[in-house]
MDTraj code that builds the backbone (N, CA, C; nanometers):
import mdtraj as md
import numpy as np

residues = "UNK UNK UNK UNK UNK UNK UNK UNK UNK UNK UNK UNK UNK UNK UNK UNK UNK UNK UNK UNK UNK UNK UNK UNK UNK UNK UNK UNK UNK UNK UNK UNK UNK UNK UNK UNK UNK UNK UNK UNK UNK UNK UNK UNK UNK UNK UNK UNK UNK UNK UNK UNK UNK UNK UNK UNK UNK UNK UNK UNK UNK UNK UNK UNK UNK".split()
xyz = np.array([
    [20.8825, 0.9325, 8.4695],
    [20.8368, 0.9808, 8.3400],
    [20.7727, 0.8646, 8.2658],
    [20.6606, 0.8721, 8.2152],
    [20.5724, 0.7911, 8.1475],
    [20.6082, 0.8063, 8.0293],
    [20.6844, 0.6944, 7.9037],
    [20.7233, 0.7047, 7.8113],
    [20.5787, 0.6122, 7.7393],
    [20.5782, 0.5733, 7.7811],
    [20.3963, 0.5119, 7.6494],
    [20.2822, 0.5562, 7.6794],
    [20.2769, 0.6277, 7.5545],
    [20.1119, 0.6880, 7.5818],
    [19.9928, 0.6217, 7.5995],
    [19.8980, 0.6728, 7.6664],
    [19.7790, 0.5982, 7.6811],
    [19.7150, 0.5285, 7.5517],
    [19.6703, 0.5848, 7.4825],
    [19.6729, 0.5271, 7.3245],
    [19.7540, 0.4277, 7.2427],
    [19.8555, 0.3948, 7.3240],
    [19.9676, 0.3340, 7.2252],
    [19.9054, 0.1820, 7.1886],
    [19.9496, 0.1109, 7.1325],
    [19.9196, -0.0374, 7.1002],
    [20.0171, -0.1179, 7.2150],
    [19.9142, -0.2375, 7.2272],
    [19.8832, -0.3120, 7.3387],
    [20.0563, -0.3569, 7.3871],
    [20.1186, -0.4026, 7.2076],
    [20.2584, -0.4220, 7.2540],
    [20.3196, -0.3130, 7.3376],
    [20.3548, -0.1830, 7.2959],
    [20.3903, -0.0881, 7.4134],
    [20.3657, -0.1010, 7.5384],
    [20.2288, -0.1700, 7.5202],
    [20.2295, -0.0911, 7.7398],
    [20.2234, -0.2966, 7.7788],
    [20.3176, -0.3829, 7.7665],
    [20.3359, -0.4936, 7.7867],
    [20.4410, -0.4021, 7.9207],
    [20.4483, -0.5253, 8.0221],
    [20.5137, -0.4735, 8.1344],
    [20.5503, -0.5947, 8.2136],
    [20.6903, -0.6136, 8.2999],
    [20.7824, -0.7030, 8.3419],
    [20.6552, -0.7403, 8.4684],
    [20.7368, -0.8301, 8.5335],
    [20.6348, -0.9036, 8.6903],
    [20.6343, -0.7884, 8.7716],
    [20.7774, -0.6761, 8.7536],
    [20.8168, -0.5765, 8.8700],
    [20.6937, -0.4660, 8.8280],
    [20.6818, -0.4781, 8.6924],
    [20.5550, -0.3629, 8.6817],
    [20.5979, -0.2414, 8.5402],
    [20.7517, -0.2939, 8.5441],
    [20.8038, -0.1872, 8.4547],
    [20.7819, -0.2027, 8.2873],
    [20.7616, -0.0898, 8.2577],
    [20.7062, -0.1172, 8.0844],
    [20.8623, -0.1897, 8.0071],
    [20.8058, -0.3084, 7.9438],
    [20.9176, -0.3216, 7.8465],
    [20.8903, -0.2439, 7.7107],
    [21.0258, -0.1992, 7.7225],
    [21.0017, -0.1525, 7.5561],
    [21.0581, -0.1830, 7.4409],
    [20.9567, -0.1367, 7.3307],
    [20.9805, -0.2185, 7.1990],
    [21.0693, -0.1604, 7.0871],
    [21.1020, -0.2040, 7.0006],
    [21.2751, -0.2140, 6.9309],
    [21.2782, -0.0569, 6.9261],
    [21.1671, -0.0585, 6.8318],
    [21.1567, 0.1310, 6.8100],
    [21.1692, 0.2355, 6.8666],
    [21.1212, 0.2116, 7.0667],
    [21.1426, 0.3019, 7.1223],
    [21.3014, 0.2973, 7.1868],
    [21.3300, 0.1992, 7.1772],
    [21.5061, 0.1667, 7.1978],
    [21.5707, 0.2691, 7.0848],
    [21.5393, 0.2394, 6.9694],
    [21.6104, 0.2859, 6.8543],
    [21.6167, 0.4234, 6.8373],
    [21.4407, 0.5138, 6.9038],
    [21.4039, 0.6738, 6.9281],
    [21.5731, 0.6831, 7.0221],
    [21.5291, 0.5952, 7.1534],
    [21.6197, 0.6888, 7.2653],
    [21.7687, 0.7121, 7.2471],
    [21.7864, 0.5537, 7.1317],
    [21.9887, 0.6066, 7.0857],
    [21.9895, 0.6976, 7.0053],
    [21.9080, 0.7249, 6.9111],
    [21.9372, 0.7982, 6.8369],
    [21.9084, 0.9583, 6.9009],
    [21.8025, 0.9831, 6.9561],
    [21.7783, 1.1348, 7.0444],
    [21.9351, 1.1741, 7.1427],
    [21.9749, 1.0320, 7.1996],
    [22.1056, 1.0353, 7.3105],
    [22.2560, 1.0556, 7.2241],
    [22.2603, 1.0319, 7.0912],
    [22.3597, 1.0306, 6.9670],
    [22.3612, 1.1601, 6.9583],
    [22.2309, 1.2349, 6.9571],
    [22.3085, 1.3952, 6.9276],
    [22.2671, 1.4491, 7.0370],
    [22.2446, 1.4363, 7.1519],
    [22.2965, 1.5117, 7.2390],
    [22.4422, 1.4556, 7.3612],
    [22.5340, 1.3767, 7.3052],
    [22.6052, 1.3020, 7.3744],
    [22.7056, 1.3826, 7.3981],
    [22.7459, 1.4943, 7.2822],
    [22.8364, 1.5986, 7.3111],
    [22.7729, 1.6995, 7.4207],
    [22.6834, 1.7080, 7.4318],
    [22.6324, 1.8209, 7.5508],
    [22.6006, 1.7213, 7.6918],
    [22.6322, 1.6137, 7.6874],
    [22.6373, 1.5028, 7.7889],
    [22.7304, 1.4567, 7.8358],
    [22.8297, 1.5111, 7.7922],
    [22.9795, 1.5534, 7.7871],
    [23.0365, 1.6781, 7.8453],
    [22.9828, 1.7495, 7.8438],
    [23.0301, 1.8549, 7.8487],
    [23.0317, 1.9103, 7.9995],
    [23.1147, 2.0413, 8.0378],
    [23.1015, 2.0822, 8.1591],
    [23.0199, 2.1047, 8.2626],
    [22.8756, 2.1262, 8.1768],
    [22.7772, 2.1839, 8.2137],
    [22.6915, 2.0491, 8.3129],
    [22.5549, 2.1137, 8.3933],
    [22.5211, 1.9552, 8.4609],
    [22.4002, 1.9320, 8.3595],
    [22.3703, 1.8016, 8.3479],
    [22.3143, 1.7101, 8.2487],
    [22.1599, 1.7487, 8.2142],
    [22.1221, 1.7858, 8.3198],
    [21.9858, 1.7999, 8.3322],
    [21.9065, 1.8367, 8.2658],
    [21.9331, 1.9600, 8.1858],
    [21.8885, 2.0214, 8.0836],
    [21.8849, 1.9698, 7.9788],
    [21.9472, 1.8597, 7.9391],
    [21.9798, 1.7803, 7.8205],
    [21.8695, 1.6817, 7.8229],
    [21.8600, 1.6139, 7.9490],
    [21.7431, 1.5398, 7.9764],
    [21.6492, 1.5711, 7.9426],
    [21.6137, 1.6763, 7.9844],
    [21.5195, 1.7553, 7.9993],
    [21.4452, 1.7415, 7.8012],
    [21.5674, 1.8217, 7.7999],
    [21.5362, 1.8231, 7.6158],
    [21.5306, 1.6879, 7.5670],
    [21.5913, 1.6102, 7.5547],
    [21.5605, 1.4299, 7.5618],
    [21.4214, 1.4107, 7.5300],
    [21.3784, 1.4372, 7.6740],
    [21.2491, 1.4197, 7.7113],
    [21.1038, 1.4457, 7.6160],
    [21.1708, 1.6016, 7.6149],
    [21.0901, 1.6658, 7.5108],
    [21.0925, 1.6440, 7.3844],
    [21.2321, 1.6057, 7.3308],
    [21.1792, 1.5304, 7.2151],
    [21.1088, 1.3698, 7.1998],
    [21.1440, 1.2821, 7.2936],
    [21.0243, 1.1901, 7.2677],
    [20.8821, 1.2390, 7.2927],
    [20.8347, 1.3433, 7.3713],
    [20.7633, 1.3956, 7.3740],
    [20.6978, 1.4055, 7.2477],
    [20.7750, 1.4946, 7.1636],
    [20.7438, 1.5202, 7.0530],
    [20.6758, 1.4263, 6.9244],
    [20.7901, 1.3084, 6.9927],
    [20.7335, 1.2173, 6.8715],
    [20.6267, 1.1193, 6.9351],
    [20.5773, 1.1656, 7.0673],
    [20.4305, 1.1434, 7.0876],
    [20.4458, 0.9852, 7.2136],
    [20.5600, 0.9908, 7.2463],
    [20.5748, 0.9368, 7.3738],
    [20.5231, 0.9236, 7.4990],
    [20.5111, 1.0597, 7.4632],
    [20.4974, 1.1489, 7.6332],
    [20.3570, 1.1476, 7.6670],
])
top = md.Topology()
chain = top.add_chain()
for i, resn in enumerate(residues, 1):
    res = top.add_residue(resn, chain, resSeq=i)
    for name in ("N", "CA", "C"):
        top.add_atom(name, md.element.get_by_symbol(name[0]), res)
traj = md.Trajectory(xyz[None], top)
């Protein structure tokens, strides 16, 4: 999953020797806080996936994706 958009600023798409994007404070700060309310359904009986899934879609949302 490609979390920095093509558009993003130059800091975003900075990337390790291995190739992998580092990311910057903000998108750290999106993913605890998106993972904070779904931690009870990450918890729960059910399998995870769907949660991800929704995760996903909300950085999506806030233009990640």
């Amino acid at each position: 999953m490609d979390l920095v958009p093509e558009n993003s600023s130059s800091a975003n798409k900075r990337t390790t020797a291995g190739g992998r994007v580092k990311w910057s404070a903000a998108l750290e700060c999106l993913l605890v806080d998106i993972w904070q309310e779904k931690i009870e359904d990450l918890r729960g009986p059910r399998k995870n996936s769907h949660v991800y899934m929704e995760m996903a879609e909300s950085m999506k949302e806030a233009g990640l994706g």
